[in-house]
C-alpha positions in Angstrom: 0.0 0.0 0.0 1.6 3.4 -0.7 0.1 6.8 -0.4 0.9 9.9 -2.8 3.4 11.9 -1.8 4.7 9.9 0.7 8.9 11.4 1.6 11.4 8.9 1.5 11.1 8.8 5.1 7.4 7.7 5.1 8.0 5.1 2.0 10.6 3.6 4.6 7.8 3.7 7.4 5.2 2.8 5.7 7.2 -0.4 3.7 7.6 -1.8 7.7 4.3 -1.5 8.4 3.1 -3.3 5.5 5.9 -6.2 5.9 4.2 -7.3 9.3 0.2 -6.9 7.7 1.6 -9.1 5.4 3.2 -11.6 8.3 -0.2 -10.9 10.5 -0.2 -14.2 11.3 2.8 -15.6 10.6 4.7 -15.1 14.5 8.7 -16.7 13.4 8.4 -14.9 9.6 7.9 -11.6 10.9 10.4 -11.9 13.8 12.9 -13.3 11.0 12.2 -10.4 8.5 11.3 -7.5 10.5 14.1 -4.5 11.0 13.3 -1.6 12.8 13.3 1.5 9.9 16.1 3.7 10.5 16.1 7.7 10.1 18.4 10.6 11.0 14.9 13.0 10.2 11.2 11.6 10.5 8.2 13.1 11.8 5.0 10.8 11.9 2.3 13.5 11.3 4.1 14.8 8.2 5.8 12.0 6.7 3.1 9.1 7.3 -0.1 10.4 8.5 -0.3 13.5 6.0 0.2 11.4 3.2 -2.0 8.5 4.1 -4.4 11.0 4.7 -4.6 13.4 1.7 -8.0 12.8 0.2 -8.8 10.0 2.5 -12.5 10.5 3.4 -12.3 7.3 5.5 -13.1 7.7 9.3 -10.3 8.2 11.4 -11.8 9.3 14.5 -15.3 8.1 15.7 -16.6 9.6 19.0 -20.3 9.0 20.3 -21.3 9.8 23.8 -23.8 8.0 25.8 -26.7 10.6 25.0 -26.1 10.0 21.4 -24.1 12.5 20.2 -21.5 11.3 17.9 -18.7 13.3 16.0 -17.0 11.8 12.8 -13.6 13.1 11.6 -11.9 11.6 8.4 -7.8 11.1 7.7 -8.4 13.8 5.6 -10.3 15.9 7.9 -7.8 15.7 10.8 -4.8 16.4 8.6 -6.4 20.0 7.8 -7.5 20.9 11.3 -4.2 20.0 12.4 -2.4 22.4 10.1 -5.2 24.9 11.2 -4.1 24.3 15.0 -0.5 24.3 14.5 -0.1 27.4 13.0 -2.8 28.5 15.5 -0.5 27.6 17.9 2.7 28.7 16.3 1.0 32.5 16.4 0.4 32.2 20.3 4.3 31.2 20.4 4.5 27.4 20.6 7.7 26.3 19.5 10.1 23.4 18.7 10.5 21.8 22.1 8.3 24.0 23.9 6.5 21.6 26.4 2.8 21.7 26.1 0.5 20.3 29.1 -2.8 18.5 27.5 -5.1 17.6 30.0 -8.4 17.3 27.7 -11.0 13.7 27.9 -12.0 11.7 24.5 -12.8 14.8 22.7 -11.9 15.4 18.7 -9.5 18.0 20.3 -7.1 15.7 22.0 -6.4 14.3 18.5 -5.9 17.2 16.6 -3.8 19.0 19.6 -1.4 16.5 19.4 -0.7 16.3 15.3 -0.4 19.5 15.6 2.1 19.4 18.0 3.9 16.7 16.6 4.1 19.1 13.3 5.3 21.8 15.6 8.2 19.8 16.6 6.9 20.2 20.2 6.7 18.0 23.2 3.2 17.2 24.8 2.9 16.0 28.4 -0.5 14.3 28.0 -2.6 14.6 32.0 -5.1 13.2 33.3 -8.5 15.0 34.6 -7.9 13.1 38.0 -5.1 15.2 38.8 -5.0 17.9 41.6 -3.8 21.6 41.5 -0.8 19.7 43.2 -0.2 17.1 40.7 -0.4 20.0 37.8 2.0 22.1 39.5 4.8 19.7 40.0 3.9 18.8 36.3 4.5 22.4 35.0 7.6 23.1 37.0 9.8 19.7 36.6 8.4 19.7 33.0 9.2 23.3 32.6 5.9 24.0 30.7 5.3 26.8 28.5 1.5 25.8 27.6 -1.7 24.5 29.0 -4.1 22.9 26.5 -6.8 22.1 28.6 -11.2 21.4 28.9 -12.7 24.8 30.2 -14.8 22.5 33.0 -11.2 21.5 34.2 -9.2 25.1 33.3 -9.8 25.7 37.5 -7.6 23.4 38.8 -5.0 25.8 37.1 -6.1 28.8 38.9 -3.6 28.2 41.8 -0.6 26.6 39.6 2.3 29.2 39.2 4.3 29.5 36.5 4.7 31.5 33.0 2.7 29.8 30.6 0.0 30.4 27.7 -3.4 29.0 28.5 -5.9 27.5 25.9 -9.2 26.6 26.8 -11.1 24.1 24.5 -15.0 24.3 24.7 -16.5 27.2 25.8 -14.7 31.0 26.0 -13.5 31.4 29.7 -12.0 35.0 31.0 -8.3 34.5 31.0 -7.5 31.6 28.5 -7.5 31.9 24.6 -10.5 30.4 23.5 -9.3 27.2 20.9 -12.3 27.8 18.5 -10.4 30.4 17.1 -7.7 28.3 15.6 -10.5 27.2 12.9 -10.1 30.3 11.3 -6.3 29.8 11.1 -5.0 28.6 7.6 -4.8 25.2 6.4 -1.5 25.2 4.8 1.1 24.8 7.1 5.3 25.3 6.8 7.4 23.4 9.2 10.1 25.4 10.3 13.2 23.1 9.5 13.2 19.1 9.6 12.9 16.9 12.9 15.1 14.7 13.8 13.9 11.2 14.6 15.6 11.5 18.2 14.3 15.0 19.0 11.8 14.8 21.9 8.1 14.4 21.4 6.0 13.1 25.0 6.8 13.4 27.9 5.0 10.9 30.3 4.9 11.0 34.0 4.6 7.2 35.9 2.0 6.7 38.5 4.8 6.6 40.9 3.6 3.8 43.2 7.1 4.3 45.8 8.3 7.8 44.9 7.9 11.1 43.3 6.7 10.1 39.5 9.5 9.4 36.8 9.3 11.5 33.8 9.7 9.6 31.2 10.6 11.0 27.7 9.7 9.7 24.2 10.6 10.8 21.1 9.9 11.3 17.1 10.7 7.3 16.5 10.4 5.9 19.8 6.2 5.6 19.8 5.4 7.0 16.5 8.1 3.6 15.1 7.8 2.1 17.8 4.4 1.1 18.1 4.6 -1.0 14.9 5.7 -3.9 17.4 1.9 -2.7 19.1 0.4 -3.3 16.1 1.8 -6.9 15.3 0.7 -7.7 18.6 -2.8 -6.2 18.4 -3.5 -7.7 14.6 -5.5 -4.3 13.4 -5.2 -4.3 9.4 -6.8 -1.0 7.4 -10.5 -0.4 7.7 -10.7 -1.6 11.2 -12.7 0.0 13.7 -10.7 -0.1 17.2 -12.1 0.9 21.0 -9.4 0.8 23.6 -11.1 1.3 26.7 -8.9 4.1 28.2 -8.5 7.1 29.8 -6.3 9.9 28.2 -3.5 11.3 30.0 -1.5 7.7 30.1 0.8 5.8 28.1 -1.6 3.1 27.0 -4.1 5.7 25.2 -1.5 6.9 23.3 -0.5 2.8 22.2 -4.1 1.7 21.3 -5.9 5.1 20.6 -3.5 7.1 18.6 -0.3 5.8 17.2 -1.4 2.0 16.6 -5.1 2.2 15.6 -3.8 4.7 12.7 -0.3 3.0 11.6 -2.9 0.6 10.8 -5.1 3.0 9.0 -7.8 2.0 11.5 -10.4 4.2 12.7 -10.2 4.5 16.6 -14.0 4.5 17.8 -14.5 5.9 21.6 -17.7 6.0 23.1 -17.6 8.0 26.4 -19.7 7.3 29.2 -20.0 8.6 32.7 -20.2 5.8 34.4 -19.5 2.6 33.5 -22.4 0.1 32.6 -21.4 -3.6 30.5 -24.7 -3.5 28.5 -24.1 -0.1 27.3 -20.7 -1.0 26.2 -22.2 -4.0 24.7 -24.5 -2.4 22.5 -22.2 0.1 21.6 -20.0 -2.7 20.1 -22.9 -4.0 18.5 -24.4 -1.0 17.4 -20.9 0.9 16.1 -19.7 -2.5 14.4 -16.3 -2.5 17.0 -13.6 -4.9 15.0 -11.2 -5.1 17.5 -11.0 -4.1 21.3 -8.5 -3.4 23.9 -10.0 -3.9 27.8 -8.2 -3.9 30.7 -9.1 -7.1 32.7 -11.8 -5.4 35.1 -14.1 -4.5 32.3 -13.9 -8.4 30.9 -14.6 -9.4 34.2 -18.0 -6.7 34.2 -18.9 -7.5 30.6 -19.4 -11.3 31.4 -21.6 -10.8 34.0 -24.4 -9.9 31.1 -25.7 -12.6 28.8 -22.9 -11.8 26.0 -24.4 -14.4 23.6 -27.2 -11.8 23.1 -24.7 -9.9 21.4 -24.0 -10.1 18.0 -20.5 -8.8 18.0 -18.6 -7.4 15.0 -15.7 -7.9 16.8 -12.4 -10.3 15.0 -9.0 -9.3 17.8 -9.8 -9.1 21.4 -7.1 -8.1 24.1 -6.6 -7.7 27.2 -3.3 -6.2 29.1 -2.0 -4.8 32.7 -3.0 -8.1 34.9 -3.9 -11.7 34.1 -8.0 -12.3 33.3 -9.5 -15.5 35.0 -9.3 -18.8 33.2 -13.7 -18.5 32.8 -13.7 -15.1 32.3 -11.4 -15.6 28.4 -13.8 -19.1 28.3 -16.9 -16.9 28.5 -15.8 -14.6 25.6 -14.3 -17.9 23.9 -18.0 -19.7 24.1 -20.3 -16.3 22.9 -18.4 -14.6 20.7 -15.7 -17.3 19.2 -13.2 -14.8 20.0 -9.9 -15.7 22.4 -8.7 -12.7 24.4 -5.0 -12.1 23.9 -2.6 -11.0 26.6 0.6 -8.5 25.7 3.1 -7.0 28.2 4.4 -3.4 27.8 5.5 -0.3 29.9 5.1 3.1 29.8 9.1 3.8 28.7 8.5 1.1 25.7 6.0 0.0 23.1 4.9 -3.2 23.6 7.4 -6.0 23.9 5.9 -9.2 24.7 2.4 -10.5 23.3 0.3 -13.2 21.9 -0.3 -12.2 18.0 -3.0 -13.4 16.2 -2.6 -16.8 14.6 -0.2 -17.6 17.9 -1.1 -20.9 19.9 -1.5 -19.5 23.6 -0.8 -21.0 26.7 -2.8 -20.4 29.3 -1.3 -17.4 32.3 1.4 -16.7 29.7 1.9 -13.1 28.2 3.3 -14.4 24.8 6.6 -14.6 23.3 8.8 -11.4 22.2 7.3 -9.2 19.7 9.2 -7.9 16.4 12.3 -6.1 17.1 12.1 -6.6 21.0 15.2 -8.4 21.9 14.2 -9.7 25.3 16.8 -11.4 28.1 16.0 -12.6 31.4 18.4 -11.9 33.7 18.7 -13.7 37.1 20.4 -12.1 40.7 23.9 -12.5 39.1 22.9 -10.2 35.9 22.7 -13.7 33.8 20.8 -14.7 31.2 18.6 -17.6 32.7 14.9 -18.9 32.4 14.1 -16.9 35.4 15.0 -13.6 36.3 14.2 -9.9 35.3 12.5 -8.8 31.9 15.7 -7.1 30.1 16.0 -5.4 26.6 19.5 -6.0 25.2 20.7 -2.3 24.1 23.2 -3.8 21.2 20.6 -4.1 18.9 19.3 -0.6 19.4 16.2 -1.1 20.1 13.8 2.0 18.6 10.5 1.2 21.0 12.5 2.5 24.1 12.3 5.8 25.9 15.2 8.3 25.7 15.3 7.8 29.4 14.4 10.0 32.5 14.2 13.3 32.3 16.4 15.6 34.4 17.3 12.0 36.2 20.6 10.7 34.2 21.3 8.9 37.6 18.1 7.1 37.4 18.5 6.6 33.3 22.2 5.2 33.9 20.4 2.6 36.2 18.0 1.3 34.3 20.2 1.0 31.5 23.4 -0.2 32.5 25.5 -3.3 31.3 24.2 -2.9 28.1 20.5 -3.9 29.0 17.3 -1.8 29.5 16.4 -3.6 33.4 11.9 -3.2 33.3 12.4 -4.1 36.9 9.7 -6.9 36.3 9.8 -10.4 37.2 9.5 -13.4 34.7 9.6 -17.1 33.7 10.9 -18.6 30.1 9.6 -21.8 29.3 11.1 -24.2 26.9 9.1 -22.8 24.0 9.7 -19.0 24.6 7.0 -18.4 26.2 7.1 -15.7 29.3 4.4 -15.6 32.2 5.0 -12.8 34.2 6.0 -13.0 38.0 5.3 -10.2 39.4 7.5 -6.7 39.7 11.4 -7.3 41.2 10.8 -5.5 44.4 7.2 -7.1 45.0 8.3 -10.8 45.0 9.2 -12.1 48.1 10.2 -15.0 50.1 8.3 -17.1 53.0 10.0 -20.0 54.5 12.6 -19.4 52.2 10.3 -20.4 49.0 10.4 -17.5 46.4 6.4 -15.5 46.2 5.1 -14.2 43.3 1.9 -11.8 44.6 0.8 -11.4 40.8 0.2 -15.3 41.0 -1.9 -15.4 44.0 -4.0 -12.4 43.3 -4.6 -14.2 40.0 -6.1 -17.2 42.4 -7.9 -14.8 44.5 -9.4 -12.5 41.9 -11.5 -16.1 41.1 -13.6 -16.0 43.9 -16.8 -14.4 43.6 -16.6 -12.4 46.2 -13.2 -10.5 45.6 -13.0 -7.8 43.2 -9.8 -6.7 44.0 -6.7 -8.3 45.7 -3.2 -7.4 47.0 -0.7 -9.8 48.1 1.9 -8.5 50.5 4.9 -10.2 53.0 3.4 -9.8 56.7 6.5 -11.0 59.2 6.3 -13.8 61.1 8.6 -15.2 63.6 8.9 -18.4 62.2 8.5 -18.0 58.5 10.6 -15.0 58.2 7.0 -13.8 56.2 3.5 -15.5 54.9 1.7 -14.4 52.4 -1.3 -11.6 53.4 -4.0 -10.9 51.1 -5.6 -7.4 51.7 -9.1 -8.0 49.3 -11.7 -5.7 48.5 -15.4 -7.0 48.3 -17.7 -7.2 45.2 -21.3 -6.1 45.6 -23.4 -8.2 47.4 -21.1 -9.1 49.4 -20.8 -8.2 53.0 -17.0 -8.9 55.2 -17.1 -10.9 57.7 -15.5 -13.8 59.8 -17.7 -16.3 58.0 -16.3 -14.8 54.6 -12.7 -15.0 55.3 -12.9 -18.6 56.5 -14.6 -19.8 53.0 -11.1 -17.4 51.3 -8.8 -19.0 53.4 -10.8 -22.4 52.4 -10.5 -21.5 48.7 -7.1 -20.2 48.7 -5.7 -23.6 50.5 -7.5 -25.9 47.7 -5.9 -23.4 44.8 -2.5 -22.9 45.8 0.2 -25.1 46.3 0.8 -25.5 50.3 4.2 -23.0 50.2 1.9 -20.3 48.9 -0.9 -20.6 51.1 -2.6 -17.3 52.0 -1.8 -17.2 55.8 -3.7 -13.6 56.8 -6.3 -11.7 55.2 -8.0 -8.7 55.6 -10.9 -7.0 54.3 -10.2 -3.4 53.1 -10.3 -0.6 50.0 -7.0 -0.9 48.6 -4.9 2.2 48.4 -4.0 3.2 44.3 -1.9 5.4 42.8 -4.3 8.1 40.5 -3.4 6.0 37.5 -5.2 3.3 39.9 -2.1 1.4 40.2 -1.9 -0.9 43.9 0.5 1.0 46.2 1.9 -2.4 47.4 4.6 -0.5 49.3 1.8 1.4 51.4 0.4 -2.2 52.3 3.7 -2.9 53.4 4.4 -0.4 55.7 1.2 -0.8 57.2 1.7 -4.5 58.0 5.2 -3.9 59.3 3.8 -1.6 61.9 0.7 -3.4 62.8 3.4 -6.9 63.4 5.8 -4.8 65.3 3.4 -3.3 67.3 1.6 -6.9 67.8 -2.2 -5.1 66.4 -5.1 -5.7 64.0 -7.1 -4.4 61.8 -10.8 -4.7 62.5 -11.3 -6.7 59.8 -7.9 -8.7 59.5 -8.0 -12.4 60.4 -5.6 -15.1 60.5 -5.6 -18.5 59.1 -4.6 -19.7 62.5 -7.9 -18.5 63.9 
């Protein structure tokens, strides 16, 4: 496939991306052939997605909200409004490497704001509505930003934040902020001012920061924009596909599934925004909007299955799932109704994703896949070894393109991460002897009771299987003969009430699941604490246990197996 006035750089690009639609299924061929396009210059927005777009009147952006509004933009469409917003921008001073803060929902802005950008040659720190005045001002002074692109329901929590930087308001005209309507009267033709190089930067993410003050973590014009072409072997979209990644916009995953993989593929990302999530809405939408392929994080699955999904005739052909395991009956459930198997991957916010099941893959049950193209992937045991256990590691010989820069303003924390020659994801996992990886659990969340080696991912797997529990989080709690046992701190689904009674049928459950070294030995009934990305803050657990044990206390609702 090749688009008119494609540069040499997108006929490069796009001659990649068409080598693994043409290996979609084919896992070992598109290892063996795939190489990671090289440029000194490339910028996706004018390179590839200008050129695939001009006089494209396919849908490239498909938006309904749940009171039936829907807005419809075409490759074509998009590729104008975004030269109409980046000169808009470029006359309210936005320039190469200015950082801009974008804090806007699923609205037709978000899109456009960051083509435009991209064009620009400027950096976007993409934020989440969540955030507090806090959270913004720590963003705009470790980020040094110089805009705000944000909602004018949301342009309050700014109202407090100091610093020197131009505000942009999208919806509604709000004293104080330039109103972003105006940039429709801005031209369509737009100049760039000199070439980008393909290392300049382009996002700059900041991690949920589960045990410290977030990590900033910098991308640039290859690392997602390239990079993501290992996303889109793993996902299977092809051209004409209509994709809905369930996700929230501010985080690393909406810019994988909702922007830079959906349209390397020449997919039309669909969204359908609800206040409150319900499964049968989402299940007519995807039977109503004619959703292809979906992304869901494991906690909508688990919600969708509780309706009667047979009832649904689905449209849908690639089904994934990503971020924990899903129950065994839950992928069953979707196997049964829809003839569709949900397919795990493995990624972080510094990469693109690295290890996945494909389509046209055989799975195994718990595992995450086998490397993806152009993802060199080592374990690495305790003695910095290759092994069959031991830390997920990226060998940096090969120069891997679907890796971040590194840490920004950190070059301590970036010469860690990366040192010996290996990018360390600080995650935990097992080979086995067909490639396949199941993931462990994070390095500095595994531990040890009576000297056997713990992997909470694995019992929260088990646990998550009971009706009752929602949500789980396995934690060491000290013991004077064990050294530590394993504590489950579980939060209740509805309809279910804690309770002495309750815990003995977990403990019960846990002891015919698990192997007798893993046995859950204390649980305790209780909202688990989250990072705003809703990430487990495991290390909160922690230090709550260790004072309750040396202290010799309870919680009112903690009970022991020995009771």
């Amino acid at each position: 496939m090749k688009a008119a006035g494609l540069t040499k750089a997108g006929e490069t690009f796009l001659a990649a991306r068409d080598l693994l639609l043409r290996h979609r299924l084919d896992h070992e061929a598109a290892v063996r052939e795939f190489r990671w396009p090289a440029f000194d210059e490339f910028n996706w927005a004018l390179d590839y997605f200008d050129a695939v777009a001009a006089g494209n009147d396919s849908p490239a952006l498909h938006i309904v909200d749940e009171n039936g509004t829907e807005r419809v933009r075409s490759f074509a469409e998009m590729s104008v409004r975004s030269n109409q917003l980046a000169n808009f921008l470029r006359e309210r001073g936005v320039r190469r490497g200015d950082c801009i803060l974008l804090m806007l929902g699923n609205e037709v802005a978000l899109w456009e704001t960051l083509l435009a950008a991209m064009k620009l040659g400027a950096v976007v720190s993409p934020a989440s509505s969540l955030l507090t005045p806090a959270d913004l001002q720590d963003r705009v002074s470790r980020g040094n930003v110089c805009h705000v692109i944000t909602s004018s329901v949301l342009a309050q929590k700014f109202d407090g934040v100091k610093g020197a930087f131009t505000r942009i308001a999208v919806g509604r005209n709000i004293p104080g902020w330039t109103w972003y309507g105006l940039s429709e009267s801005s031209s369509d033709a737009f100049e760039p001012e000199g070439a980008t190089r393909a290392t300049d930067p382009l996002l700059l993410y900041f991690t949920s920061g589960t045990t410290a003050q977030p990590k900033m973590v910098l991308h640039t014009h290859q690392s997602y924009p390239v990079g993501h072409l290992s996303t889109l072997f793993f996902t299977g979209l092809q051209p004409g596909d209509r994709h809905w990644n369930i996700s929230s916009p501010g985080w690393a995953k909406h810019a994988w599934s909702s922007f830079f993989t959906p349209w390397n593929a020449e997919a039309t990302v669909f969204i359908y925004n609800y206040d409150r999530f319900q499964a049968k809405q989402v299940l007519d939408a995807l039977v109503r909007h004619r959703v292809t392929t979906i992304c869901a994080p494991p906690t909508v699955w688990r919600m969708l299955v509780q309706e009667p999904l047979s009832d649904y005739r689905v449209s849908i052909r690639e089904a994934m799932s990503a971020g924990e395991p899903l129950n065994p009956e839950v992928i069953e459930q979707v196997q049964r109704a829809w003839s569709v198997t949900i397919r795990d991957g493995y990624g972080q916010t510094e990469t693109t994703a690295l290890v996945g099941n494909p389509p046209g893959q055989a799975l195994k049950p718990g595992s995450m896949g086998r490397p993806l193209v152009g993802c060199p992937i080592v374990l690495l045991d305790d003695d910095d070894k290759p092994a069959d256990e031991g830390e997920v590691c990226i060998e940096l010989t090969g120069s891997p393109v679907n890796l971040t820069a590194g840490y920004h303003g950190d070059e301590g924390r970036t010469a860690g991460a990366m040192r010996g020659g290996y990018y360390r994801t600080g995650d935990v996992a097992v080979r086995d002897a067909d490639g396949y990886l199941t993931f462990v659990g994070r390095a500095d969340d595994v531990f040890k009771a009576s000297d056997y080696r713990i992997s909470p991912f694995e019992l929260e797997s088990v646990l998550i299987e009971h009706p009752a529990i929602v949500e789980a989080a396995v934690i060491p709690s000290p013991d004077p003969m064990r050294h530590t046992v394993p504590k489950a701190v579980v939060t209740v689904a509805a309809g279910y009430e804690p309770s002495r009674e309750l815990a003995r049928e977990i403990f019960s459950f846990a002891r015919h699941a698990l192997a007798p070294y893993k046995r859950i030995r204390r649980l305790e009934f209780a909202q688990l604490p989250k990072t705003v990305s809703g990430k487990i803050r495991r290390v909160e657990l922690r230090g709550i246990e260790d004072e309750r044990r040396a202290h010799g206390e309870r919680g009112p609702l903690e009970f022991f197996e020995d009771d």
